[in-house]
Steps between C-alpha positions, in 0.01 A plus 500: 500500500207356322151613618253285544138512307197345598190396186338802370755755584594707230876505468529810195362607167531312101583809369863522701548118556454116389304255677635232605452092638291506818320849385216639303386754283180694636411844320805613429674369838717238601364316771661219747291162413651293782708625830857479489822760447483735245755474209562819283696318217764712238395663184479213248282364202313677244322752745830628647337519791595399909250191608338435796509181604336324814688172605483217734834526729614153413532635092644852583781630333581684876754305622454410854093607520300264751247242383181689488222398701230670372238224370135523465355418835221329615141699465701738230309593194646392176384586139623199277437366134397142462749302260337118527167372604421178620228272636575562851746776538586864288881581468517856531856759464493801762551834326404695809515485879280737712406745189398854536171574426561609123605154457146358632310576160522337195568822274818504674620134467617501138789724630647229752646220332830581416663305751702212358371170615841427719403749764106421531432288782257172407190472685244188531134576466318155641134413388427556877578806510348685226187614709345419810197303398409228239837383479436118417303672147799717458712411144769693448464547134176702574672715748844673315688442179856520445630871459182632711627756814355415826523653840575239771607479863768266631393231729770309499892554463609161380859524376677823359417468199159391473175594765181411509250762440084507550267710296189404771380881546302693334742763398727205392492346152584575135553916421598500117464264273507386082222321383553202239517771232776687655284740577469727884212404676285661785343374793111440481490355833664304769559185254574590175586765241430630212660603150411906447519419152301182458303478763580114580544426829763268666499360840730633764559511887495918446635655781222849605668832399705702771 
């Protein structure tokens, strides 16, 4: 019987198995990206080893598993990259639901995207609800870039495959980012960042450290 794993549980160790869709790699661990059964697949590929696999019910290989109803839920916490930006509206891709704290900081983000795109859930960020004041002066362009990370709640469940999310909070807002050189920036305060190495500064809605 498969078991069933909720974001940010850590379902075994690199070192005895592969990771697989709807999973991670964090330190050395395996970790559950998005709730669902567990899958512990056969040996097979070039690692010869088992792989764990976390999978929506309606694409498990277990014949006769129920639909799974876990979704993100209204007021949840969601870590997502942005993929498109436009004038009124950021398209975003939910990597995590609810994270544990050691997913809250941006040293740890670089280990979290290894979830193919076909199990991330697609969130809306509207130009209203990037932050709580100000928001006719808001442009979008000023406030995240494709690829940054940001750490949203949901507001708003639209269908199942796409929600609306807000970013109006202070501990809301972009938590790793690139800046035009491809290099990591830092925050230098509330609305923008900066490159270590450079020192130029880009605009952001930064999101204030955990």
């Amino acid at each position: 019987m498969a078991t069933l794993a909720v974001p940010g549980q850590v379902l075994g160790q690199t070192s005895s198995h592969g990771a697989g869709p709807g999973t991670h790699v964090w330190n050395s661990q395996i970790v559950a990206s998005i709730a669902g059964p567990t899958i512990t697949l056969p040996e097979n590929g070039p690692s010869g080893k088992p792989t764990i696999t976390v999978v929506r019910a309606e694409g498990s290989p277990i014949p006769g598993l129920a639909r799974n109803e876990t979704l993100p839920a209204l007021e949840d916490i969601v870590v997502c990259q942005v993929t498109r930006v436009q004038q009124r509206q950021a398209i975003c891709s939910i990597i995590a639901i609810n994270p544990s704290d050691h997913f809250r900081t941006p040293e740890h983000l670089p280990h979290l995207p290894s979830t193919p795109e076909d199990v991330r859930f697609q969130a809306i960020l509207r130009r209203e609800d990037v932050r709580m004041t100000e928001k006719d002066r808001i442009v979008m362009n000023d406030m995240f870039r494709v690829g940054d990370f940001v750490r949203a709640q949901i507001i708003n469940l639209g269908d199942e495959r796409s929600y609306y999310i807000s970013t109006a909070g202070n501990e809301f807002g972009v938590v790793m980012a690139k800046s035009e050189s491809g290099k990591s920036m830092v925050p230098r305060s509330w609305r923008d960042m900066v490159d270590a190495g450079t020192g130029k500064t880009e605009l952001r809605k930064v999101a204030k450290p955990s």
